[in-house]
C-alpha positions as CSV (number, residue, x, y, z in Angstrom):
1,X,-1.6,107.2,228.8
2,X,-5.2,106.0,230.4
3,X,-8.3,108.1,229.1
4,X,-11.8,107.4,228.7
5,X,-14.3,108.9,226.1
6,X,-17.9,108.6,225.9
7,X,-19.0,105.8,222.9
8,X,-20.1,107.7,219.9
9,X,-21.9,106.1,216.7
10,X,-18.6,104.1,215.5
11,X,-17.9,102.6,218.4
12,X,-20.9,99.6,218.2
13,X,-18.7,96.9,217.3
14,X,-16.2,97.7,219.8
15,X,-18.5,98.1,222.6
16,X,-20.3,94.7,221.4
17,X,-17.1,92.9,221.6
18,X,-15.7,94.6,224.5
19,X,-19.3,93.6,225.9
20,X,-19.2,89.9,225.0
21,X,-15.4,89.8,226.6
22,X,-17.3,91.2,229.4
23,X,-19.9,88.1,229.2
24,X,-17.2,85.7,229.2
25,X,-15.5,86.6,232.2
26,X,-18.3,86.9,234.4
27,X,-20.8,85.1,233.6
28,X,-20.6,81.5,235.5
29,X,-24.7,80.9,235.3
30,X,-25.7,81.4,231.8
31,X,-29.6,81.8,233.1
32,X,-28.9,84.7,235.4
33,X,-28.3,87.1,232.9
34,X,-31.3,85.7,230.6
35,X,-29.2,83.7,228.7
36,X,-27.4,86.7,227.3
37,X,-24.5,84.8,226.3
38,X,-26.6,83.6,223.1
39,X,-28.0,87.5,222.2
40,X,-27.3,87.7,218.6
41,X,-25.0,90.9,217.8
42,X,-27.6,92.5,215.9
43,X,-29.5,92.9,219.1
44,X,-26.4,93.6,220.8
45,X,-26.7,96.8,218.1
46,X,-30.1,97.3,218.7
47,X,-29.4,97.7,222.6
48,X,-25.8,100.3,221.4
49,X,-28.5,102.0,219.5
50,X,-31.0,102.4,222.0
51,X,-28.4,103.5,224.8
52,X,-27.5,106.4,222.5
53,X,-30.5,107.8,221.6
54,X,-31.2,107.9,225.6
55,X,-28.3,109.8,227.1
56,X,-30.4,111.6,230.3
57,X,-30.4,107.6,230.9
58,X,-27.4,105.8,230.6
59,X,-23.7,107.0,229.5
60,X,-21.7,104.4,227.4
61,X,-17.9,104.5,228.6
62,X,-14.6,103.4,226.4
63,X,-11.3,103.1,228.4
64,X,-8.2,103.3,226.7
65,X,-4.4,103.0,226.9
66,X,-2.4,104.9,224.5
67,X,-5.6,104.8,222.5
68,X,-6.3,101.3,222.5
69,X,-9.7,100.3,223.7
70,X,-8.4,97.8,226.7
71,X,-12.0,98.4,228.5
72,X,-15.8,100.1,228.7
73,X,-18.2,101.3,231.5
74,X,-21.9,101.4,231.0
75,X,-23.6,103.9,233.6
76,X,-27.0,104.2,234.2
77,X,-28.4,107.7,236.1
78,X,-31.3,107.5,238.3
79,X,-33.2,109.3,240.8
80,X,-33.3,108.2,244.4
81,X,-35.5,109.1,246.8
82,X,-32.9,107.8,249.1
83,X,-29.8,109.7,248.3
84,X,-32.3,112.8,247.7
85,X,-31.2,113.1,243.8
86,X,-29.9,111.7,240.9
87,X,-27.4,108.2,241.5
88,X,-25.2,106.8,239.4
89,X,-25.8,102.9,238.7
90,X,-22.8,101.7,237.7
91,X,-24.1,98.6,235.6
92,X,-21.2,97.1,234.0
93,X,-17.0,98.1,234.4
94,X,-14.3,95.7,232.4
95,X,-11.3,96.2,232.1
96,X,-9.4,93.4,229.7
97,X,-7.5,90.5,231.4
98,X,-3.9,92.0,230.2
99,X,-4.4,95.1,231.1
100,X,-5.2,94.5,234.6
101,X,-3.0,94.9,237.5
102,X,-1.9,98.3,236.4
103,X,-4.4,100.5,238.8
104,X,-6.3,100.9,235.3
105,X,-9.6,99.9,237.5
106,X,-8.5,102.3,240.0
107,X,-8.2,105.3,237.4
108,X,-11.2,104.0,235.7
109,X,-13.9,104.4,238.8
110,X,-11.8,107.9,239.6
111,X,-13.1,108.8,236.2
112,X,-16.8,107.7,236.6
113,X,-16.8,109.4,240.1
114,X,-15.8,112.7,238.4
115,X,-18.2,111.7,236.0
116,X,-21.0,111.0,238.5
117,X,-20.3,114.5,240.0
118,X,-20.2,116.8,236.7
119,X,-23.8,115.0,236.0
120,X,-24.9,116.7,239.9
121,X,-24.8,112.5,241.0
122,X,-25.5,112.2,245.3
123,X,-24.1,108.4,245.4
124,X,-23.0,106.0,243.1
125,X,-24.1,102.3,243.4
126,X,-23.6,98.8,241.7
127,X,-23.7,95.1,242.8
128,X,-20.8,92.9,242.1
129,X,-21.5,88.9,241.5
130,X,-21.2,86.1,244.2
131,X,-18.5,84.7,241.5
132,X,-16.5,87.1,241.2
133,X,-14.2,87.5,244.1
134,X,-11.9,90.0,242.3
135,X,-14.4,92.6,241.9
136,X,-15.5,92.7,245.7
137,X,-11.9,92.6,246.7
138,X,-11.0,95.4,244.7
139,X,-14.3,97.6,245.1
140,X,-13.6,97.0,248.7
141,X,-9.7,98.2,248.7
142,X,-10.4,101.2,246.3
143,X,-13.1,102.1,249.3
144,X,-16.6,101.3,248.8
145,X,-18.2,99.4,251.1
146,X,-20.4,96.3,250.9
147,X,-24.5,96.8,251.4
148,X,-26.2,93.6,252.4
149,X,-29.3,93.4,250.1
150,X,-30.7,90.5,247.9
151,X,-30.4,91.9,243.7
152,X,-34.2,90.3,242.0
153,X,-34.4,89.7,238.9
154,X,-37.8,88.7,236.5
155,X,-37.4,88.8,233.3
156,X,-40.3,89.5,230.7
């Protein structure tokens, strides 16, 4: 059975490792993340931490099958002036490689739409990497539609 719970204090190293799997498989351009790849896991912790003590800001996500952790979401709420409330940014969704193919991604964004809604959400919104082909086709067939915009990026 698919479910999803939100991460809770016990989770960290899970959610670092489901993180770095994450890291793996999309990151092609090591610089375009700021060199994330080499963040040490006791800041990986620091940043778990941080996320938890900040809820009214971003909800950490753990998808699992039978309850084995086989993926995570990390959701970030903002307001727009543009949707007129509060958005959902959803800033990271993995599933693992063997798990895939089962309409796991499917019943996973069904999941962060409900949870979008219950937190009073007007839109949800994300980018998807140049690389990764997957992801657009199956954000696309699930029903969300493409916005051409450029995504900047400076890090300090």
């Amino acid at each position: 059975m698919f479910t999803y719970r939100k991460c809770e204090q016990k989770d960290a190293s899970l959610w670092i490792e489901l993180n770095r799997e994450f890291i793996v498989y999309e990151s092609q351009d090591d610089g375009l993340w700021n060199g994330v790849s080499r963040v040490s896991d006791q800041r990986f912790a620091q940043t778990f931490e941080e996320a938890l003590s900040s809820p009214e800001l971003i909800s950490l996500l753990i998808f699992e099958e039978d309850g084995a952790p086989i993926g995570f979401a990390n959701l970030m709420t903002i307001f727009s002036v543009w949707s007129h409330g509060k958005a959902l940014y959803l800033d990271d969704l993995f599933i693992r490689e063997e798990h895939r193919g089962k309409g796991y991604g499917k019943k996973a964004l069904a999941y962060i739409e409900a949870f979008a809604k219950e937190l009073g959400c007007k839109r949800i919104q994300f980018h998807s990497e140049a690389t990764n082909p997957n992801a657009r086709e199956f954000y696309t067939a699930v029903g969300y539609a493409p916005a051409e915009m450029y995504f900047y990026v400076k890090y300090f």
